[in-house]
Biopython code that builds the backbone (N, CA, C, O; Angstrom):
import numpy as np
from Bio.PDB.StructureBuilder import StructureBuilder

atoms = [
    (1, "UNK", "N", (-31.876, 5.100, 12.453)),
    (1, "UNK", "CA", (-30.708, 5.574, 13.177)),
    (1, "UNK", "C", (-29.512, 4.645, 12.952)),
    (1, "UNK", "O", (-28.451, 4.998, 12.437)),
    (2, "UNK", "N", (-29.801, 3.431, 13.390)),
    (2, "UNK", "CA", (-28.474, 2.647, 12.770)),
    (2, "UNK", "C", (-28.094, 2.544, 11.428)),
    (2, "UNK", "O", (-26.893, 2.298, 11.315)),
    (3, "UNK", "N", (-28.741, 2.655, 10.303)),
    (3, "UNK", "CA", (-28.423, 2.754, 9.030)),
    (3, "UNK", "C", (-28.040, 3.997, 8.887)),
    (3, "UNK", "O", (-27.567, 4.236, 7.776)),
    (4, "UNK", "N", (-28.078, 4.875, 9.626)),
    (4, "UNK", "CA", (-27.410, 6.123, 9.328)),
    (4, "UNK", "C", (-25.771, 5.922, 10.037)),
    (4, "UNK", "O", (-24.774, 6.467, 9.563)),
    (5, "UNK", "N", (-25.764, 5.242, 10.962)),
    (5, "UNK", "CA", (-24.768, 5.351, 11.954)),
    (5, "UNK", "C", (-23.399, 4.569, 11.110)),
    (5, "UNK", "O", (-22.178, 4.610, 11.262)),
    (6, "UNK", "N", (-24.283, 3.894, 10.207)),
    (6, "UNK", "CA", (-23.750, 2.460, 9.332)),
    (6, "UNK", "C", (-22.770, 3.325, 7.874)),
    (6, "UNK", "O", (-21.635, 3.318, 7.396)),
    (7, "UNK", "N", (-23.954, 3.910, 7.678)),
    (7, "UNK", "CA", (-23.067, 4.844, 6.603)),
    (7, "UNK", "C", (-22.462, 5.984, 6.900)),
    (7, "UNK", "O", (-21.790, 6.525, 6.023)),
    (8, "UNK", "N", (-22.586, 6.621, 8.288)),
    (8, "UNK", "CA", (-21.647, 7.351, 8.360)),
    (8, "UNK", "C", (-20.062, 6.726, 8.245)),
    (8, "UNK", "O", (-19.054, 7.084, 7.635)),
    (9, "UNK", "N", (-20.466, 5.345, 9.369)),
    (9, "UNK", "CA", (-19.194, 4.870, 9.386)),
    (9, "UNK", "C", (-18.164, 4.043, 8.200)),
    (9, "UNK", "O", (-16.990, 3.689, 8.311)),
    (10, "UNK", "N", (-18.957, 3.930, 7.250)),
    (10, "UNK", "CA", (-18.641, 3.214, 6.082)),
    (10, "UNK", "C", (-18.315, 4.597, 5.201)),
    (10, "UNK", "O", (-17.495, 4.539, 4.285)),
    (11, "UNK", "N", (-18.721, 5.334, 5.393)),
    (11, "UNK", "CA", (-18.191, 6.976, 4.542)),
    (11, "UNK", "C", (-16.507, 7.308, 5.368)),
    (11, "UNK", "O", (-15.459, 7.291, 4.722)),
    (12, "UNK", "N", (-16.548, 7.476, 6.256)),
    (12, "UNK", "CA", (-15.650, 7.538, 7.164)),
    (12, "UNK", "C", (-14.029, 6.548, 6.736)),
    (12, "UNK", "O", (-12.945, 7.018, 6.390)),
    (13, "UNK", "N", (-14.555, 4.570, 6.997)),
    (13, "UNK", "CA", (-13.910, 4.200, 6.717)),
    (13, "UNK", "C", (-12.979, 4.651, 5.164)),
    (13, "UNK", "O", (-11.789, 4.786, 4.879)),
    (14, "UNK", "N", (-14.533, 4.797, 4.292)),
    (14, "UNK", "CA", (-14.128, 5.073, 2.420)),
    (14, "UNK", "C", (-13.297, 6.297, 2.757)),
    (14, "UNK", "O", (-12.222, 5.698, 2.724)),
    (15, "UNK", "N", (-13.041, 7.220, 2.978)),
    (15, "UNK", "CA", (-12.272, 8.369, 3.083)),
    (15, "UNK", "C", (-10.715, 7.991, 3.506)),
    (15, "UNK", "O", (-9.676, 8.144, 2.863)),
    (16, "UNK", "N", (-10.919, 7.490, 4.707)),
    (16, "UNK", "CA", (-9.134, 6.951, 5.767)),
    (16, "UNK", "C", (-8.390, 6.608, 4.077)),
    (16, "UNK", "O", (-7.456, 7.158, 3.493)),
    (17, "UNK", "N", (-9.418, 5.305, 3.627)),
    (17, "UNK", "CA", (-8.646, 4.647, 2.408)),
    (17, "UNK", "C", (-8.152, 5.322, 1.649)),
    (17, "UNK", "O", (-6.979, 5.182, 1.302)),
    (18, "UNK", "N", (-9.314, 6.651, 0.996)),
    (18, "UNK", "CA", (-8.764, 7.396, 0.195)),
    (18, "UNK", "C", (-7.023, 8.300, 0.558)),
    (18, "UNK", "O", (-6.098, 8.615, -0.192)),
    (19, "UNK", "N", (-7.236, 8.451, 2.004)),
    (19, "UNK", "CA", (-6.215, 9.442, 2.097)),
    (19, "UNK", "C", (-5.071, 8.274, 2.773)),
    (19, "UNK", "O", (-4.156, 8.874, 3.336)),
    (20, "UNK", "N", (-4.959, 7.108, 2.824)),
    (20, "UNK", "CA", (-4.058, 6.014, 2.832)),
    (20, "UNK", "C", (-3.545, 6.189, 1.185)),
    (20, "UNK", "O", (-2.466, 6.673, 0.846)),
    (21, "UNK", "N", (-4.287, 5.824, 0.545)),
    (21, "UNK", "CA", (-3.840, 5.885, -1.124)),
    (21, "UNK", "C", (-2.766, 6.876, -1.897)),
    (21, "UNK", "O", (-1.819, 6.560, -2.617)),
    (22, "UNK", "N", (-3.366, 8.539, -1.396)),
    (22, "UNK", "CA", (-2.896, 9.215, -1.276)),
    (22, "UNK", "C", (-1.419, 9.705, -0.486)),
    (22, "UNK", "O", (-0.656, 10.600, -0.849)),
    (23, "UNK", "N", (-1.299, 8.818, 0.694)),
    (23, "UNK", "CA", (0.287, 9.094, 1.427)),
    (23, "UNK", "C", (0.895, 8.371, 0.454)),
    (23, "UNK", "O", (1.897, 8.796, -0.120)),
    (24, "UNK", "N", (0.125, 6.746, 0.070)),
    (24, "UNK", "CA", (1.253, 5.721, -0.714)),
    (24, "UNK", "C", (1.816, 6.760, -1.897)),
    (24, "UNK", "O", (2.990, 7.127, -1.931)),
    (25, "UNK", "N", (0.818, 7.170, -2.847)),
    (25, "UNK", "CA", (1.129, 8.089, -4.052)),
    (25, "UNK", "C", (2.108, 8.870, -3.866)),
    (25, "UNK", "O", (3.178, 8.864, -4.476)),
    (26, "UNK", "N", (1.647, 9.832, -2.696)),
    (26, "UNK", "CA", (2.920, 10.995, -2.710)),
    (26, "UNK", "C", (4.173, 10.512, -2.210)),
    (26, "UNK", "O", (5.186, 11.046, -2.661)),
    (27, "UNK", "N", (4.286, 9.627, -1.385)),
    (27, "UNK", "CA", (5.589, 8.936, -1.064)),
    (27, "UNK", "C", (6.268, 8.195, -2.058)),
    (27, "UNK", "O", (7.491, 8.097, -1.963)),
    (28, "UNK", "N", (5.586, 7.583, -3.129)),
    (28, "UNK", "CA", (6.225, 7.238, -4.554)),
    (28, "UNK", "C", (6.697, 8.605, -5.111)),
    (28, "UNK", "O", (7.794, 8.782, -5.640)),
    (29, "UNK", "N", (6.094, 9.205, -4.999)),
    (29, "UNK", "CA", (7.010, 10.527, -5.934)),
    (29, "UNK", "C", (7.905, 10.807, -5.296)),
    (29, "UNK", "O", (8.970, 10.875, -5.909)),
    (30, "UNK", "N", (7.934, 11.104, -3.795)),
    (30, "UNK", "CA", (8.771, 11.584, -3.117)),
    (30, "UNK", "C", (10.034, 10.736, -2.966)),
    (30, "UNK", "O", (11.044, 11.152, -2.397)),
    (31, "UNK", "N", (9.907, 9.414, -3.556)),
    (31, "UNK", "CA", (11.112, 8.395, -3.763)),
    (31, "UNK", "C", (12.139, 8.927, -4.652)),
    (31, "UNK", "O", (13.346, 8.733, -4.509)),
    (32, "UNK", "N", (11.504, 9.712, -5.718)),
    (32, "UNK", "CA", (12.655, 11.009, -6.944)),
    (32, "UNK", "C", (13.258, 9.542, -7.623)),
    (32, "UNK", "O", (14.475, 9.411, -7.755)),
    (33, "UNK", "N", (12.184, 8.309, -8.096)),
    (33, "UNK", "CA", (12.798, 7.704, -8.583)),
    (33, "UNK", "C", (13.105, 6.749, -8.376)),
    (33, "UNK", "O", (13.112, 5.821, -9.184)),
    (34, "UNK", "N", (13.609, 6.687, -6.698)),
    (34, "UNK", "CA", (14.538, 5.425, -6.121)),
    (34, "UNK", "C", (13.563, 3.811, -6.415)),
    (34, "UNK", "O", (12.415, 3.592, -6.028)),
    (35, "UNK", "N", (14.220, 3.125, -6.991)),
    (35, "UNK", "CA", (13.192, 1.709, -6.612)),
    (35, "UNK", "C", (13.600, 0.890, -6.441)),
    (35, "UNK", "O", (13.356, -0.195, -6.969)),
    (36, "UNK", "N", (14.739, 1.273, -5.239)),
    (36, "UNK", "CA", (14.777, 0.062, -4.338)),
    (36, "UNK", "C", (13.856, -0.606, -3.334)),
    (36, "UNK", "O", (13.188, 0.260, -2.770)),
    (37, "UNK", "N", (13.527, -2.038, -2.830)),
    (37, "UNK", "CA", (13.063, -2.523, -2.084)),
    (37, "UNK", "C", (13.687, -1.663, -0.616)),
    (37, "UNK", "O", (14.794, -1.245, -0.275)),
    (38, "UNK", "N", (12.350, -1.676, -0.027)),
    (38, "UNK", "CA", (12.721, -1.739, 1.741)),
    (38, "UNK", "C", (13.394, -2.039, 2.345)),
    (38, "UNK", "O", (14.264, -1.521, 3.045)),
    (39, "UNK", "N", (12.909, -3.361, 2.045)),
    (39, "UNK", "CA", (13.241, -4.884, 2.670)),
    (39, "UNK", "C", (14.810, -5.500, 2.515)),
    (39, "UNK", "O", (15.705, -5.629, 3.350)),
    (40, "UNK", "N", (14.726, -5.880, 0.805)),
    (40, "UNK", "CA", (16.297, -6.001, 0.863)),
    (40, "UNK", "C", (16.971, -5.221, 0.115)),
    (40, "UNK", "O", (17.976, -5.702, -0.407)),
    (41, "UNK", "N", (16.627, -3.810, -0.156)),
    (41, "UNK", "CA", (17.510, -3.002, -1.018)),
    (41, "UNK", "C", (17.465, -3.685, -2.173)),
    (41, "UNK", "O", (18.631, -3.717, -2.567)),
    (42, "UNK", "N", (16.760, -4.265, -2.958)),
    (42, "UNK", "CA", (17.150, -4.940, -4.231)),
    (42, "UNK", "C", (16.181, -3.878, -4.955)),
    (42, "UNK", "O", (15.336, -3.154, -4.427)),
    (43, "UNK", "N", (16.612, -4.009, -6.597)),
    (43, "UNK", "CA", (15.681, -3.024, -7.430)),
    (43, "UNK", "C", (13.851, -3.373, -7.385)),
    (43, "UNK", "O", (13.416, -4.502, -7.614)),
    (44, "UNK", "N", (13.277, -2.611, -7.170)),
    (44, "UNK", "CA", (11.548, -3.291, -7.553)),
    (44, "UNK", "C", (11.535, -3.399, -9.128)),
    (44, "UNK", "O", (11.879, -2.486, -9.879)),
    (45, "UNK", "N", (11.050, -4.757, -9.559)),
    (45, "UNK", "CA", (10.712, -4.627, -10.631)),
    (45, "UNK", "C", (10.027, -3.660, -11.563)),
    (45, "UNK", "O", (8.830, -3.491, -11.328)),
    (46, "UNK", "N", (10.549, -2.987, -12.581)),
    (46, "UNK", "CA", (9.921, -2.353, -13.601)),
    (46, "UNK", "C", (8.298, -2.113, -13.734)),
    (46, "UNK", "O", (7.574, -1.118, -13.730)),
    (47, "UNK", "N", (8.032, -3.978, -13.892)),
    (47, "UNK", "CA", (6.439, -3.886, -14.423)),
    (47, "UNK", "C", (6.083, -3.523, -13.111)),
    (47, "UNK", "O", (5.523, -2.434, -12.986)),
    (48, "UNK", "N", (6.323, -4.320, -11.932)),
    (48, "UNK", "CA", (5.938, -4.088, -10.691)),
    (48, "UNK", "C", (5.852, -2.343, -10.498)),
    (48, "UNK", "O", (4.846, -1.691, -10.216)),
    (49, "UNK", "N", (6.989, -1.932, -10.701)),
    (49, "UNK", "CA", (6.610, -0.621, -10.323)),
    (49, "UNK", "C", (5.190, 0.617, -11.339)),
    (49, "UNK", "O", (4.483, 1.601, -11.118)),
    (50, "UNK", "N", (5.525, -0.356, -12.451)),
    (50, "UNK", "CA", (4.521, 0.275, -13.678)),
    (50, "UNK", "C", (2.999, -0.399, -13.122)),
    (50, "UNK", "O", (1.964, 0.261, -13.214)),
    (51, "UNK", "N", (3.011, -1.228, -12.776)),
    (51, "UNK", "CA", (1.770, -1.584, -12.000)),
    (51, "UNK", "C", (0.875, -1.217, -10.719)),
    (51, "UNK", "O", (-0.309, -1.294, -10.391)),
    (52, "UNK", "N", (2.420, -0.656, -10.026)),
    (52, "UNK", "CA", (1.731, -0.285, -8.628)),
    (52, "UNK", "C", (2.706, 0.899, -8.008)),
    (52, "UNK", "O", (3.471, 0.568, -7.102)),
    (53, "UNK", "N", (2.702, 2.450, -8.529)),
    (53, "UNK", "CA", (3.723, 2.723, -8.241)),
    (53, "UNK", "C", (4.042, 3.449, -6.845)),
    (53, "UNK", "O", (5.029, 4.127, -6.561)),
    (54, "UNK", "N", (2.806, 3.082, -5.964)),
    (54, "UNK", "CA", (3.071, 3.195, -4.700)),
    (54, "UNK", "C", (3.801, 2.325, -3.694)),
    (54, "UNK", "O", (4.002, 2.541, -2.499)),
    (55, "UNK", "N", (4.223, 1.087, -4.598)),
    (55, "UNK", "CA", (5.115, -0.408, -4.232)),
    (55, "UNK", "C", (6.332, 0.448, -3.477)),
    (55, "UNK", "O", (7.210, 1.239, -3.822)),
    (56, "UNK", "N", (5.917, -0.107, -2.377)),
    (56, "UNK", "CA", (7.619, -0.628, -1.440)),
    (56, "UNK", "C", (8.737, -1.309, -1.359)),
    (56, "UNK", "O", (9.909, -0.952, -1.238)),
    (57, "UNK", "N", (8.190, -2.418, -1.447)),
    (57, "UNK", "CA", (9.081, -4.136, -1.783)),
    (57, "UNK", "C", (8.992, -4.178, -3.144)),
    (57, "UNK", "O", (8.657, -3.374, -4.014)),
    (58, "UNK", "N", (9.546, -5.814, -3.109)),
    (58, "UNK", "CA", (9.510, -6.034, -4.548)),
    (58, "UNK", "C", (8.449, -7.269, -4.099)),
    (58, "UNK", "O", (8.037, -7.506, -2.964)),
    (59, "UNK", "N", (8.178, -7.890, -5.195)),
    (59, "UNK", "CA", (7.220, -9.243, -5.146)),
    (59, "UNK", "C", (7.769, -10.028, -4.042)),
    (59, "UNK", "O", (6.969, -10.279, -3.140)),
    (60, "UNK", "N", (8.641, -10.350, -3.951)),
    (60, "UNK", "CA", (9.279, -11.588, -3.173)),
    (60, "UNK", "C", (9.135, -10.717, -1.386)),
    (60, "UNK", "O", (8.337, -11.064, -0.516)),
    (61, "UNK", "N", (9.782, -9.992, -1.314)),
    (61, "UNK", "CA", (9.090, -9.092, 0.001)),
    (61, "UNK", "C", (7.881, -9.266, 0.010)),
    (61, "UNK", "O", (7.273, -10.151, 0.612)),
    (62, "UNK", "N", (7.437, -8.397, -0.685)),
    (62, "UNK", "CA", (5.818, -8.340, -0.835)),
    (62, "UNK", "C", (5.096, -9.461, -0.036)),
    (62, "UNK", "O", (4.490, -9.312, 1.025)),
    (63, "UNK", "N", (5.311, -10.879, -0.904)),
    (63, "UNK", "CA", (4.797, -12.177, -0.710)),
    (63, "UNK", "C", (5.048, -12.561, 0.198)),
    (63, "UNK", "O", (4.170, -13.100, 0.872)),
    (64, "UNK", "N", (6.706, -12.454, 0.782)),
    (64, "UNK", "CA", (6.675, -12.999, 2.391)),
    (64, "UNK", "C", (6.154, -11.803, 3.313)),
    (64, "UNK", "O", (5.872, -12.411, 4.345)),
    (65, "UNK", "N", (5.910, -10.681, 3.507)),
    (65, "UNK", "CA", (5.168, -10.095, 4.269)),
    (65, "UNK", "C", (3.799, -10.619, 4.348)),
    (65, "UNK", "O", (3.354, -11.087, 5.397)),
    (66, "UNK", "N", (2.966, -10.533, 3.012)),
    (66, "UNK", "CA", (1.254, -10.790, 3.174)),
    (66, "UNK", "C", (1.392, -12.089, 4.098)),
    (66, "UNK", "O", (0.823, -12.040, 5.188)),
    (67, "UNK", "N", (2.239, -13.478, 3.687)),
    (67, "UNK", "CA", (2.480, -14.508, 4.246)),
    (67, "UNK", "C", (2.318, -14.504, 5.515)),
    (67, "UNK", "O", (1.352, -14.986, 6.107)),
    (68, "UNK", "N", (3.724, -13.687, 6.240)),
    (68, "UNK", "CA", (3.120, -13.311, 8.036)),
    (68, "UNK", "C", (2.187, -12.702, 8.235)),
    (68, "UNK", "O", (1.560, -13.030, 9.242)),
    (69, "UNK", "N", (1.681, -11.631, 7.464)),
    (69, "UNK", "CA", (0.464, -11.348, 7.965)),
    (69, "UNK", "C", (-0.730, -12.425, 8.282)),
    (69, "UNK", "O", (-1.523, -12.328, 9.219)),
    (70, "UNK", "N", (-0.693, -13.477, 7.298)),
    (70, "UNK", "CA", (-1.932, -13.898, 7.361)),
    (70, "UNK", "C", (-1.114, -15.260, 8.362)),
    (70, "UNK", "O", (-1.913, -16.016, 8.916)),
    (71, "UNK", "N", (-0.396, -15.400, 8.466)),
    (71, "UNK", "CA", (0.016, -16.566, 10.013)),
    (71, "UNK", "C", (-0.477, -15.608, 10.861)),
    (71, "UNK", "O", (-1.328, -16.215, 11.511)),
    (72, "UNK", "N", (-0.450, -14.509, 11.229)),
    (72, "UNK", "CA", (-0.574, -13.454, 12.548)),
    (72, "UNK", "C", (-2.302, -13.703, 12.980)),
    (72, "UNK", "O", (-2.755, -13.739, 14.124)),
    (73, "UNK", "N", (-3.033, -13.849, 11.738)),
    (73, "UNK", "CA", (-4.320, -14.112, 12.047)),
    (73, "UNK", "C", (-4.838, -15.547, 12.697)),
    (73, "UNK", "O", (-6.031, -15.713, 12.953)),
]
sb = StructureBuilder()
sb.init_structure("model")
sb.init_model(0)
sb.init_chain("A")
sb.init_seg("    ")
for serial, (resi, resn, name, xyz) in enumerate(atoms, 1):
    if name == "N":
        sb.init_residue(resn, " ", resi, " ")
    sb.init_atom(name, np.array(xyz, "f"), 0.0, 1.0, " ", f" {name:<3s}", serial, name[0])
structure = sb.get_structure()
C-alpha cells in the first residue's frame, strides 16, 4: 500500500512538471519573439535563449534570483 501510495505520488508530482514545462514553452512562443528580460528589460542573450527558450531573465537575473532563493532557505 505505501509503495503504491509512493508512486502514485511520484507519477503525480512527474506530470505537474510536465505541464509546468509546457506553460514555460507556450509562453515562449507566446512572447512572438520578444527577448527581453523581466527583470531589467535588457535583451536575453541569443545562446541563452537558443539554450533555454522558455528563459525569462537573462543570466545575470537569472543568477541573482537562484541566489535569493537559496538565502530564503
Amino acid at each position: 500500500m505505501t509503495i503504491e501510495l509512493n508512486y502514485d505520488r511520484a507519477e503525480e508530482l512527474a506530470a505537474k512538471e510536465r505541464q509546468a514545462g509546457i506553460r514555460r514553452l507556450q509562453a515562449a512562443l507566446e512572447r512572438d519573439g520578444s527577448c527581453e528580460c523581466h527583470d531589467c528589460e535588457h535583451e536575453i542573450e541569443p545562446a541563452r535563449r537558443e539554450a533555454m527558450p522558455s528563459a525569462t531573465r537573462c543570466i545575470a537575473c537569472q543568477t541573482r534570483s537562484e541566489q535569493r532563493m537559496r538565502r530564503k532557505r
